[in-house]
Every structure is written in C-alpha cells, then in structure tokens.
N, CA, C and O atoms as a Tinker XYZ file with bonds, in Angstrom:
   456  protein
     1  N     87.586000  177.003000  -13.048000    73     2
     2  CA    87.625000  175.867000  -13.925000    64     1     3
     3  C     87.381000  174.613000  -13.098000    63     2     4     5
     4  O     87.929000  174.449000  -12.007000    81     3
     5  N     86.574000  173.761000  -13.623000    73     3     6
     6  CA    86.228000  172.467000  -12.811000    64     5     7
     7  C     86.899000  171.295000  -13.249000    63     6     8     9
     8  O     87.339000  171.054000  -14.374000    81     7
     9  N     86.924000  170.608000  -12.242000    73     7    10
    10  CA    87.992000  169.128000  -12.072000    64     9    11
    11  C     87.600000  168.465000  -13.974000    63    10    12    13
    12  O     88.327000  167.885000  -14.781000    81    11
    13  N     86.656000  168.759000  -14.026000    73    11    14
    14  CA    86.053000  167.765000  -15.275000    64    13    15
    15  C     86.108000  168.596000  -16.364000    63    14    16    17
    16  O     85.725000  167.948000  -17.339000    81    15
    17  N     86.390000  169.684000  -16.661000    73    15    18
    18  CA    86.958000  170.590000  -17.977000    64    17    19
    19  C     88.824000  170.279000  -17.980000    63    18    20    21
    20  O     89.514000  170.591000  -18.950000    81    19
    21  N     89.363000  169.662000  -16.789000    73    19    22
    22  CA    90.687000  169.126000  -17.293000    64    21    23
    23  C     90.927000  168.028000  -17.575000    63    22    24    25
    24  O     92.102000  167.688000  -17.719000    81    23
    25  N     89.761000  167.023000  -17.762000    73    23    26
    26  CA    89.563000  165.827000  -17.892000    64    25    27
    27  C     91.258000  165.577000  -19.249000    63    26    28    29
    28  O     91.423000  166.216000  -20.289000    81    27
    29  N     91.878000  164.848000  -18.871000    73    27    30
    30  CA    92.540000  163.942000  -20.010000    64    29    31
    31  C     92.222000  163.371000  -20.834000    63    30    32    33
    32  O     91.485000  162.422000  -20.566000    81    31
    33  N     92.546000  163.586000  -22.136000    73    31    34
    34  CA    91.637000  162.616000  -23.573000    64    33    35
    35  C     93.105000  161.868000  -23.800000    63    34    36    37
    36  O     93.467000  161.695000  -24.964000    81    35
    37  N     93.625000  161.595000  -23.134000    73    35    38
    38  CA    94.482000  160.400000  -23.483000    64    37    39
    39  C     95.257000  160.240000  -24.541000    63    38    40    41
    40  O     95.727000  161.377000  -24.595000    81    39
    41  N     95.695000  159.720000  -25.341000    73    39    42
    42  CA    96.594000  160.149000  -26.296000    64    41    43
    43  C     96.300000  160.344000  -27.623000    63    42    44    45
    44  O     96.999000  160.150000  -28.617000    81    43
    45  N     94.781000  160.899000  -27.473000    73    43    46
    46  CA    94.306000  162.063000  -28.598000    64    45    47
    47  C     95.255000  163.376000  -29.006000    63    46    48    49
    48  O     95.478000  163.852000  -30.119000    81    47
    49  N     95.864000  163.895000  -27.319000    73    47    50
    50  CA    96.358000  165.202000  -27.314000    64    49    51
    51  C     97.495000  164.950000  -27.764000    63    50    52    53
    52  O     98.149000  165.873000  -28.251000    81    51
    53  N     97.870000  164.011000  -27.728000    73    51    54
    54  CA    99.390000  163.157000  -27.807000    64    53    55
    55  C     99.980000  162.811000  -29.481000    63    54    56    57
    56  O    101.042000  163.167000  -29.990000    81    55
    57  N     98.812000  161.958000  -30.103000    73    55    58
    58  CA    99.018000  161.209000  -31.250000    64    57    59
    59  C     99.377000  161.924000  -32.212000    63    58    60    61
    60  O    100.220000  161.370000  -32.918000    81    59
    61  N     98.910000  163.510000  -32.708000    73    59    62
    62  CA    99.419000  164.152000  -33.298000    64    61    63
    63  C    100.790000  164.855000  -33.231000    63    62    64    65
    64  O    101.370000  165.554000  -34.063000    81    63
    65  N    101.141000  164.449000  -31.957000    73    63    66
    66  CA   102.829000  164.524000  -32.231000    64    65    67
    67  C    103.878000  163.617000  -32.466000    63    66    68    69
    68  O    105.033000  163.937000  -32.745000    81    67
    69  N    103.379000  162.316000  -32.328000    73    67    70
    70  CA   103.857000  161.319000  -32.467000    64    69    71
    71  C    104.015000  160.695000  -34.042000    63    70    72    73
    72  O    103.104000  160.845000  -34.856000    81    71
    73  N    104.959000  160.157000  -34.298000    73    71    74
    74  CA   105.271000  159.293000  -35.475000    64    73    75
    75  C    104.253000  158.045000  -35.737000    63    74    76    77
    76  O    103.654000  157.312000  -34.950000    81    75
    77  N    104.289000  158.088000  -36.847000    73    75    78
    78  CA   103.017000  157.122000  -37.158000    64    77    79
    79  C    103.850000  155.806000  -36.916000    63    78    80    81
    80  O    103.221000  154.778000  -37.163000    81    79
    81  N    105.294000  155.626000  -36.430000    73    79    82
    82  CA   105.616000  154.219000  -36.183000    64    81    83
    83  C    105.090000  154.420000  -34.953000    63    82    84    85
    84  O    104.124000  153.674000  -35.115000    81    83
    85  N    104.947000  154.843000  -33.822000    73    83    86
    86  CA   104.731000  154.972000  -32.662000    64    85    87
    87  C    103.506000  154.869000  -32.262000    63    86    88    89
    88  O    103.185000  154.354000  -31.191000    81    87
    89  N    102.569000  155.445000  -33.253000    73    87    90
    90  CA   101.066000  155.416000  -33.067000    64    89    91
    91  C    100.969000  153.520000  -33.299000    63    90    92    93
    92  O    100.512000  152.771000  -32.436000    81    91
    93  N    101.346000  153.200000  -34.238000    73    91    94
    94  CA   101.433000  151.850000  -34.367000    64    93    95
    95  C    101.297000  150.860000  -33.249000    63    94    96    97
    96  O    100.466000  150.102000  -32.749000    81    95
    97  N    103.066000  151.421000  -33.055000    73    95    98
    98  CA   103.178000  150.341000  -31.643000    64    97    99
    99  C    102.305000  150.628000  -30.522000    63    98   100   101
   100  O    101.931000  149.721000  -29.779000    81    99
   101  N    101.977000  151.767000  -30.366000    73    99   102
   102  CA   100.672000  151.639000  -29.155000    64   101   103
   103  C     99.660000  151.223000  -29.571000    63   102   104   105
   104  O     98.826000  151.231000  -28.666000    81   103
   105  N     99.103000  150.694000  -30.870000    73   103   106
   106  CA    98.196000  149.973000  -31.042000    64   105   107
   107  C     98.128000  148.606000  -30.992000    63   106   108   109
   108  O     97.170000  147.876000  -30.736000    81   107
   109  N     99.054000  148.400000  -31.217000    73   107   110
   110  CA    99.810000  146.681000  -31.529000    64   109   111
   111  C    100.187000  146.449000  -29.855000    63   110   112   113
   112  O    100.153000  145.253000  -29.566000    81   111
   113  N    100.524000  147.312000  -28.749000    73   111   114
   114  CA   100.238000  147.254000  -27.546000    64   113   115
   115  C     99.388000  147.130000  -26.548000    63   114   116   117
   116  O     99.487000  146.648000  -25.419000    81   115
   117  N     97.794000  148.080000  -27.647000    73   115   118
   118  CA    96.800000  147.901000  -27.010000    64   117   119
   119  C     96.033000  146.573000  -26.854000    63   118   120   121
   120  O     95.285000  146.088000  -26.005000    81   119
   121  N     96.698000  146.080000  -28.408000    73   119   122
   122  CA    95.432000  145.043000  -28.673000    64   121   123
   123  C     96.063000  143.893000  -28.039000    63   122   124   125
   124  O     95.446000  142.828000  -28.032000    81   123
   125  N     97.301000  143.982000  -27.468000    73   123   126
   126  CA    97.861000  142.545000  -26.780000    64   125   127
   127  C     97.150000  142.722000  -25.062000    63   126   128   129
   128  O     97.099000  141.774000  -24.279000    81   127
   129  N     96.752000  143.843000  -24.804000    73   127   130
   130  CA    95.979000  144.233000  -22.999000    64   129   131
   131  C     94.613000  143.384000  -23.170000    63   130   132   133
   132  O     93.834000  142.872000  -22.366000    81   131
   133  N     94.696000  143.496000  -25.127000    73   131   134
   134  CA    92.767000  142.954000  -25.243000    64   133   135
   135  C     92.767000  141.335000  -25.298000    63   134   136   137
   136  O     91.819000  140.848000  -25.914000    81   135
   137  N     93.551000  140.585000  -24.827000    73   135   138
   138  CA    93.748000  139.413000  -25.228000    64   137   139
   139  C     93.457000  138.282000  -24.411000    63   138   140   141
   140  O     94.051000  138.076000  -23.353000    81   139
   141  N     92.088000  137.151000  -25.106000    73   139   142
   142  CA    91.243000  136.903000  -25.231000    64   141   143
   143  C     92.059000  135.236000  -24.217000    63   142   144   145
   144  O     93.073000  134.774000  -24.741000    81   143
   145  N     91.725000  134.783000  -23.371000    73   143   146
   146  CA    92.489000  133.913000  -23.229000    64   145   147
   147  C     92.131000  132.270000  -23.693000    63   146   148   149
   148  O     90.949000  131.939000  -23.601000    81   147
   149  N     92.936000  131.443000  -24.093000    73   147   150
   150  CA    92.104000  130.020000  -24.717000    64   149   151
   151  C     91.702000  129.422000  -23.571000    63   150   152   153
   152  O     92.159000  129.482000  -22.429000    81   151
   153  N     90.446000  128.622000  -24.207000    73   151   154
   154  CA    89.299000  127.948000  -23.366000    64   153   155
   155  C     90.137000  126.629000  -23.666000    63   154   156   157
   156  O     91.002000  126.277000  -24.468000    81   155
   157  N     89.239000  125.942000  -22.322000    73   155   158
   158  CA    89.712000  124.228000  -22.524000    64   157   159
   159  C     87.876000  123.613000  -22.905000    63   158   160   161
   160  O     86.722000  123.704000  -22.486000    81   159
   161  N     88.802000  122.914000  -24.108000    73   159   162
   162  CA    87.460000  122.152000  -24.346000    64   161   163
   163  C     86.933000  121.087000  -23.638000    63   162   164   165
   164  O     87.442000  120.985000  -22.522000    81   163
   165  N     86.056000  120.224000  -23.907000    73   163   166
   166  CA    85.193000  119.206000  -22.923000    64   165   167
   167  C     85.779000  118.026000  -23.998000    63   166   168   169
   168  O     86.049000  118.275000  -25.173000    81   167
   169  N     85.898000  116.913000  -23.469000    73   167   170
   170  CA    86.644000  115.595000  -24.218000    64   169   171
   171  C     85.952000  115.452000  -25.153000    63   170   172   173
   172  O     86.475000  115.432000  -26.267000    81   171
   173  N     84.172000  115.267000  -24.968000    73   171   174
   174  CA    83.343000  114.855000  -25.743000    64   173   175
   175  C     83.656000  115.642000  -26.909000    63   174   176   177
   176  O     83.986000  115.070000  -27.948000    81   175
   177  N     83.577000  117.052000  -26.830000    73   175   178
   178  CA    83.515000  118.168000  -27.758000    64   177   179
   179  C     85.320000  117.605000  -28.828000    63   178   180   181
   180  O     85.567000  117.394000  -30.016000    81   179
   181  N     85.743000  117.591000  -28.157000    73   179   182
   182  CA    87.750000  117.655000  -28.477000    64   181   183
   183  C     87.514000  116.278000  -29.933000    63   182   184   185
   184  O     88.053000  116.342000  -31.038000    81   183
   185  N     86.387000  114.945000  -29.350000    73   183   186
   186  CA    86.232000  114.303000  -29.970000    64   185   187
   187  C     85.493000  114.241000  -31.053000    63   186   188   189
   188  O     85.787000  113.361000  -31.862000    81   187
   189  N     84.520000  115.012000  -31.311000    73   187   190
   190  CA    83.940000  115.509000  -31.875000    64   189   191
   191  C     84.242000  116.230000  -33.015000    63   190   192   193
   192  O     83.611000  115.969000  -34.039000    81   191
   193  N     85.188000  117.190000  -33.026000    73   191   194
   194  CA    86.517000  118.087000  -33.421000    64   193   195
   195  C     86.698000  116.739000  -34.444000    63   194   196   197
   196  O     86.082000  116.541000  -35.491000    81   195
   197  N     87.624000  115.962000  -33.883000    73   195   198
   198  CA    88.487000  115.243000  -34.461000    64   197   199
   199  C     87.744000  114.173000  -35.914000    63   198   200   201
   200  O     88.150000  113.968000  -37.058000    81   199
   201  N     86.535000  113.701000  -35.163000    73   199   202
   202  CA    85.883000  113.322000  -36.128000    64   201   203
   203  C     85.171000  113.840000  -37.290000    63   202   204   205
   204  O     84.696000  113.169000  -38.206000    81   203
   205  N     85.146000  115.347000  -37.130000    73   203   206
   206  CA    84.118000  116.263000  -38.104000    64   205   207
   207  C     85.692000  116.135000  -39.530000    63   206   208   209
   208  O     85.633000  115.890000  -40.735000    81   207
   209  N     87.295000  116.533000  -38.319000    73   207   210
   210  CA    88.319000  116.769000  -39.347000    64   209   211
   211  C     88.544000  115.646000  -40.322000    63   210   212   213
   212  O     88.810000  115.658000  -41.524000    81   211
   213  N     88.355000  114.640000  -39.432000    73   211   214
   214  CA    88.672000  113.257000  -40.156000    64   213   215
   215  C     87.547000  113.050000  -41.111000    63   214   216   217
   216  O     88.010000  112.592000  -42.155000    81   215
   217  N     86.145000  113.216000  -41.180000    73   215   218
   218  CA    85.375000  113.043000  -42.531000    64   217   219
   219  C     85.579000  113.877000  -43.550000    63   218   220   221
   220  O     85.577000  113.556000  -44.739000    81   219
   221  N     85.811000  115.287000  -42.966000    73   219   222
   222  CA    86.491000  116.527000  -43.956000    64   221   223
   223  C     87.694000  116.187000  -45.173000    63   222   224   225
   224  O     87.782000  116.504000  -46.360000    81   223
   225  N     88.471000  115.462000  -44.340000    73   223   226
   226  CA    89.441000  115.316000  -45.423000    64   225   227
   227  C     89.589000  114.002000  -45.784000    63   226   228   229
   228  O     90.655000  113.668000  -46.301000    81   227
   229  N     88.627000  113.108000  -45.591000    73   227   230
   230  CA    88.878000  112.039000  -46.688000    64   229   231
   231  C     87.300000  112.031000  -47.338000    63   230   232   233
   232  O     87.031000  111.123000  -48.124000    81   231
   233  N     86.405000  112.902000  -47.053000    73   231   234
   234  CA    85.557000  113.322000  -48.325000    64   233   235
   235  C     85.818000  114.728000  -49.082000    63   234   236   237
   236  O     84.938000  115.139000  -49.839000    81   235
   237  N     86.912000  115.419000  -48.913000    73   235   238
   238  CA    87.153000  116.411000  -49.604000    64   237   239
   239  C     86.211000  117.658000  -49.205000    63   238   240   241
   240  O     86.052000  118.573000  -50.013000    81   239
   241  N     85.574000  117.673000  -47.909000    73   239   242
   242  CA    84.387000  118.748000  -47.640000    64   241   243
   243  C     85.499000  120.235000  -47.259000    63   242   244   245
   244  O     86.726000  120.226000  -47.173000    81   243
   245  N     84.752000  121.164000  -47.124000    73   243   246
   246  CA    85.054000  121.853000  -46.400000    64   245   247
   247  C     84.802000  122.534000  -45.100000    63   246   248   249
   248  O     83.618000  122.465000  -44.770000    81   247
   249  N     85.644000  123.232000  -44.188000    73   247   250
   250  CA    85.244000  122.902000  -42.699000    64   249   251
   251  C     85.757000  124.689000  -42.584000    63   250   252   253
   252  O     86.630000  125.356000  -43.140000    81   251
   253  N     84.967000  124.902000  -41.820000    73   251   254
   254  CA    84.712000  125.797000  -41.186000    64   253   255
   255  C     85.636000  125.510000  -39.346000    63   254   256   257
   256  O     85.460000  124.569000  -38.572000    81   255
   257  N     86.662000  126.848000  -39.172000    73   255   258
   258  CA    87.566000  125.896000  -38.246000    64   257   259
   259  C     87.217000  127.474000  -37.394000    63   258   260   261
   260  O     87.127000  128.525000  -38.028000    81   259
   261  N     87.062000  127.406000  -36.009000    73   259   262
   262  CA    87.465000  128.809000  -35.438000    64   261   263
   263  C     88.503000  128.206000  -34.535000    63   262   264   265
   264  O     88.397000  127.008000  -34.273000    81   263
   265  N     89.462000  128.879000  -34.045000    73   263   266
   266  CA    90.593000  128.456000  -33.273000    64   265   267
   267  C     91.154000  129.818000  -32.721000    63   266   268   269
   268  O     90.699000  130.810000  -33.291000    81   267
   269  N     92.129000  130.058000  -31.638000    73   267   270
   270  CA    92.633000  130.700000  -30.946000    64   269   271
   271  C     94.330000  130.747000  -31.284000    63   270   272   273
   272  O     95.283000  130.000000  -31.064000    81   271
   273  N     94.075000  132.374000  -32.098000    73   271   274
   274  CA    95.249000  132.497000  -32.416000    64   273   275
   275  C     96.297000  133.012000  -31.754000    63   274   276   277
   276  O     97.278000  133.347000  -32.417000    81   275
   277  N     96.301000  133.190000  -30.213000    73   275   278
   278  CA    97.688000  133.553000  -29.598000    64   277   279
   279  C     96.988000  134.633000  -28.629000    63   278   280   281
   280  O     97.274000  134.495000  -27.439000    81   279
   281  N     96.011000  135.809000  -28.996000    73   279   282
   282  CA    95.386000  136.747000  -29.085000    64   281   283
   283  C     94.143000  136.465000  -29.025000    63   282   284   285
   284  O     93.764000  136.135000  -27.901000    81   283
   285  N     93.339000  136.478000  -29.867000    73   283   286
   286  CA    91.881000  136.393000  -30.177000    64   285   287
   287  C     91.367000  134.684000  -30.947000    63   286   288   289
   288  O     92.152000  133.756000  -31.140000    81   287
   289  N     90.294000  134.676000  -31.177000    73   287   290
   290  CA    89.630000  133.839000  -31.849000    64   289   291
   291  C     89.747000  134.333000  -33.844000    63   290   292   293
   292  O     89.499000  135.393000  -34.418000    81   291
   293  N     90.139000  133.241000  -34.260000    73   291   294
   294  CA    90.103000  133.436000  -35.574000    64   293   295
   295  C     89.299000  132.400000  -36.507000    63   294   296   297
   296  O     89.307000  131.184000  -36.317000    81   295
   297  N     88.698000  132.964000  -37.403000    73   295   298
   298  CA    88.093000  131.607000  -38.397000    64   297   299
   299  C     88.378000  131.531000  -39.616000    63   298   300   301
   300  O     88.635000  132.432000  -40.414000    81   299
   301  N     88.338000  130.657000  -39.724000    73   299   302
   302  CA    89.364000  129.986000  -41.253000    64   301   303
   303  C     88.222000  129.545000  -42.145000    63   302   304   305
   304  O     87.274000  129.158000  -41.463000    81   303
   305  N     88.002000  129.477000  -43.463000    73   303   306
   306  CA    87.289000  128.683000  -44.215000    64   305   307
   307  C     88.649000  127.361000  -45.136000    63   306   308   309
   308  O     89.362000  127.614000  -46.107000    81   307
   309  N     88.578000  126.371000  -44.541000    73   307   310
   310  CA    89.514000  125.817000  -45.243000    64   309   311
   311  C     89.339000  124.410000  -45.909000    63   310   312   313
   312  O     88.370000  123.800000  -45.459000    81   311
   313  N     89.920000  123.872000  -46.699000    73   311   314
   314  CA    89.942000  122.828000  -47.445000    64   313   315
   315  C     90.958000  121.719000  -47.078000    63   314   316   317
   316  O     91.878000  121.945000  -47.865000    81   315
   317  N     91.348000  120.552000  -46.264000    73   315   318
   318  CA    92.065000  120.338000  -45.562000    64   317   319
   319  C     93.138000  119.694000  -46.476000    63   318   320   321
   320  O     92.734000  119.165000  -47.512000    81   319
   321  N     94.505000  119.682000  -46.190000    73   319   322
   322  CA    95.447000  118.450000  -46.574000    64   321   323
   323  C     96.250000  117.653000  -46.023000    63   322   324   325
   324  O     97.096000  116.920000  -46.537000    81   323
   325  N     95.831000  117.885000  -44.428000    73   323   326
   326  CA    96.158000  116.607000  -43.904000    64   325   327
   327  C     95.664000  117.182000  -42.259000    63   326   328   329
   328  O     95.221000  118.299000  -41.990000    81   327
   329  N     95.860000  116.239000  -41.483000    73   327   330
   330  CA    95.621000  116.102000  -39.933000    64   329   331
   331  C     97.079000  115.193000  -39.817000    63   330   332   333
   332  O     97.288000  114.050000  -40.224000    81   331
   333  N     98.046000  116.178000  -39.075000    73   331   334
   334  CA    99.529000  115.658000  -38.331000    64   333   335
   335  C     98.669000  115.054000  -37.023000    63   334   336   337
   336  O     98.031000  115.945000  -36.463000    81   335
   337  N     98.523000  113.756000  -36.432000    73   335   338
   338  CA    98.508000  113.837000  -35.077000    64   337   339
   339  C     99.816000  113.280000  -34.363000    63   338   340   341
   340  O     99.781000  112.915000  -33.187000    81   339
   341  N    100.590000  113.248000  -34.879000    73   339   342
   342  CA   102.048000  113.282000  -33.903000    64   341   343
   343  C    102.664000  114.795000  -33.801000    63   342   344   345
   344  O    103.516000  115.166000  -32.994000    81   343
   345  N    102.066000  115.530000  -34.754000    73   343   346
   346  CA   102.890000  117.265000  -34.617000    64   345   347
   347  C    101.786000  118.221000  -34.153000    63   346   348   349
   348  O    101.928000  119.389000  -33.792000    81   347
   349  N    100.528000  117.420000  -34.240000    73   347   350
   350  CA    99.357000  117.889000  -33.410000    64   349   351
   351  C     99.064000  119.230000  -34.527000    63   350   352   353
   352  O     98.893000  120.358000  -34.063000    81   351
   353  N     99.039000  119.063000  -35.531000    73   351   354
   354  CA    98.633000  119.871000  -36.153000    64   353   355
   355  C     98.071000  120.010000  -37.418000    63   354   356   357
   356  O     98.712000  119.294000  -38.187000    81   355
   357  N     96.836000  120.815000  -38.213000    73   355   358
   358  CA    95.867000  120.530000  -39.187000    64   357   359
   359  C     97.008000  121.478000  -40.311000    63   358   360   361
   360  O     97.796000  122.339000  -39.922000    81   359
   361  N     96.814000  121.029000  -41.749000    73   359   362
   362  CA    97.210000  121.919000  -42.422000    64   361   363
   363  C     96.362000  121.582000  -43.453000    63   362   364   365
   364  O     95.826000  120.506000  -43.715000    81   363
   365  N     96.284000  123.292000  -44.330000    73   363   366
   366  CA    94.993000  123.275000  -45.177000    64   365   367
   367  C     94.848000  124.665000  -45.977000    63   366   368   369
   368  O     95.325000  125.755000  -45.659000    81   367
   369  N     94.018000  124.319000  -47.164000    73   367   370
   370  CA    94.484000  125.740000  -47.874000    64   369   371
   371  C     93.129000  126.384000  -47.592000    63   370   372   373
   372  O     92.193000  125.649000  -47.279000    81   371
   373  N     92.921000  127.964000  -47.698000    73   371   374
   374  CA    91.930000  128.511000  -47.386000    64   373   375
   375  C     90.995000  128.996000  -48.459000    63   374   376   377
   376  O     91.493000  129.595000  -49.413000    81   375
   377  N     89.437000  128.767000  -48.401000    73   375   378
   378  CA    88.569000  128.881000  -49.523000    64   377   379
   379  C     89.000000  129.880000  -50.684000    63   378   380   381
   380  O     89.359000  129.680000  -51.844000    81   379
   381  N     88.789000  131.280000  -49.763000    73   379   382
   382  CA    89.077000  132.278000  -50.068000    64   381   383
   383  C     90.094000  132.694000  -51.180000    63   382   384   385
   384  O     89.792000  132.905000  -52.355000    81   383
   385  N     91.447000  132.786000  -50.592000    73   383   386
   386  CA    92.600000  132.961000  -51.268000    64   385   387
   387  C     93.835000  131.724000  -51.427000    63   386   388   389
   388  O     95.007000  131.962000  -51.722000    81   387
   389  N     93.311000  130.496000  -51.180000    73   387   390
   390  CA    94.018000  129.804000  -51.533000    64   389   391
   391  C     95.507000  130.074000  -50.340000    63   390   392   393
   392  O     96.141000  129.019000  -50.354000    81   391
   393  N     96.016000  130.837000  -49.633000    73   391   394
   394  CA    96.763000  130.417000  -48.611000    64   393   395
   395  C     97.102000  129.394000  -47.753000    63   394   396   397
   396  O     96.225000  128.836000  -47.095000    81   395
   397  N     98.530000  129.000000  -47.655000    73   395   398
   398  CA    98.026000  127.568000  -46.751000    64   397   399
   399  C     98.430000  128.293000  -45.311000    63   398   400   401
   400  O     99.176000  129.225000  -45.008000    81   399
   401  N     97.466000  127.298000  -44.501000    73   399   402
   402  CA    97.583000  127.567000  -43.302000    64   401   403
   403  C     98.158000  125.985000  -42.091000    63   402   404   405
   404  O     97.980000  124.793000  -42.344000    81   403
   405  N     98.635000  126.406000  -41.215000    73   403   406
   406  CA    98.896000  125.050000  -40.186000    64   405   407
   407  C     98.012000  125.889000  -38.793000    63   406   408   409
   408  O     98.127000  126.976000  -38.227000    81   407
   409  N     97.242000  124.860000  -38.678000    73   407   410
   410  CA    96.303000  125.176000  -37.184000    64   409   411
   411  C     96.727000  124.284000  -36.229000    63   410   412   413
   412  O     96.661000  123.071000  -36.429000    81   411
   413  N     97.304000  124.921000  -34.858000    73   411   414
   414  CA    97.780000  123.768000  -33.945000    64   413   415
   415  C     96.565000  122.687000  -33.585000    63   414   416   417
   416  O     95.647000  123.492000  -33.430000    81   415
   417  N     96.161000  121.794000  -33.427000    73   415   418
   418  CA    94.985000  120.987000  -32.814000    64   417   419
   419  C     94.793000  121.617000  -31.268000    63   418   420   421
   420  O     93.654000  121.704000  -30.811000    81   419
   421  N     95.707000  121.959000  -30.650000    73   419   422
   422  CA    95.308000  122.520000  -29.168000    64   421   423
   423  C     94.621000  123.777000  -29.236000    63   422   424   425
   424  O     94.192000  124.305000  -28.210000    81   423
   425  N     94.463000  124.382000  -30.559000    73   423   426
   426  CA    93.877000  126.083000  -30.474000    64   425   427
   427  C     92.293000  125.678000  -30.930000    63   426   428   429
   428  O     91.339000  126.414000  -30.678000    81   427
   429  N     92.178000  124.416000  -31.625000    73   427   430
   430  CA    91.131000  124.589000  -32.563000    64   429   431
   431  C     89.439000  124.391000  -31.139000    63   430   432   433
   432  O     89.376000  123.469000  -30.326000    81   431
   433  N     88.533000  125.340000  -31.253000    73   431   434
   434  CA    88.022000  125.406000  -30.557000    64   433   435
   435  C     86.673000  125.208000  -31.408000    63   434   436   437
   436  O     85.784000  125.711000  -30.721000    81   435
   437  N     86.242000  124.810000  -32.338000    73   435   438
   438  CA    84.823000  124.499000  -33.217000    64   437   439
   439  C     85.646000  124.414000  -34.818000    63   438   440   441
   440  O     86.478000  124.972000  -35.533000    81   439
   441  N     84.460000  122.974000  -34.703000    73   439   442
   442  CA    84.862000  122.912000  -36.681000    64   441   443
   443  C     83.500000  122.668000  -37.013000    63   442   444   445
   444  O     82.706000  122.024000  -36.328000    81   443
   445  N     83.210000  123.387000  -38.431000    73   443   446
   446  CA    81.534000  122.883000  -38.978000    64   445   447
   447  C     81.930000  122.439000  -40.400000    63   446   448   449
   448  O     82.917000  122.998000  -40.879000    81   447
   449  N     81.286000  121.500000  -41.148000    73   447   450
   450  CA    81.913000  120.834000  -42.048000    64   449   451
   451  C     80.513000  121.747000  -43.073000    63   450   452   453
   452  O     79.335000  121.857000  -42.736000    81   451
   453  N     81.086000  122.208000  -44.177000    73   451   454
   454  CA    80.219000  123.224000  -44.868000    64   453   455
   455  C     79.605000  122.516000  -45.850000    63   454   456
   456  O     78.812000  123.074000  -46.609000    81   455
C-alpha cells in the first residue's frame, strides 16, 4: 500500500459521526481562519465616501454601501436615515427587505449612489 492510498480526507471520514451542532461549529470556525482583514482607505477616497452619503440622504437617493463586516466584505442596498458623525455611524433601511441596518463609518469601504 502506498503513502498516497492513506492520504487523509479530513473530516469527510469524521462528519458522519459527528452531530450536526458540531459540524456547524467547525464551519462557523472555518470561516473565521477565512477572514478577510479591513483595508485603510486613502483621505481623498474617505472624503469622497462622505460626500456621495451626504447627497444620498438629503436627496433621498439610494446608495449602494460595501463595508467590512468583522469577517468579510458585505454590501448593502440601502436608503439612508441619517449619518451619526459623533457615533461615527450610517443608519438606513435596506432596498430589499426593508431591515434597518447601522454601518460603522470606519468599515464603510465604497458607496455608489444608484
């Protein structure tokens, strides 16, 4: 028998004995190893940001926000209802399903006004 017919498939051989809470948490484990780290933006850009938010919500547009959720990059389609800049943070309901959301201003990494 050769080194490479005992090859390990990893917790293929495994998962079927395991509890599906368990399969879980090694997934919810994996995807924190996959995690994406936040970029620093360029001033120009940061300013830029700020001005796309600020026409957004006092013309009622909607903005297209991607930001860095802890983990990965996330994008929002949202409708804004306000810009906190003392709590540094956007809040706004989303096209889609109407959810509200709060986006820190330090995560938000691109806004496009739709």
């Amino acid at each position: 028998m050769k080194k490479d017919d005992l090859k390990d498939r990893g917790t293929k051989k495994w998962s079927s004995l395991m509890l599906p809470e368990h399969v879980e948490m090694l997934r919810k484990m994996w995807k924190e190893d996959e995690r994406v780290e936040r970029g620093i933006i360029a001033e120009d850009e940061a300013v830029e940001i700020d001005f796309k938010l600020q026409r957004a919500l006092n013309d009622d547009l909607t903005v297209e926000v991607t930001y860095h959720n802890g983990f990965d990059t996330t994008y929002e389609r949202l409708k804004l209802l306000s810009i906190q800049h003392e709590h540094r943070l956007i809040k706004g309901r989303t096209v889609e399903d109407r959810r509200r959301v709060e986006i820190p201003l330090i995560d938000v990494l691109r806004v496009d006004i739709r």
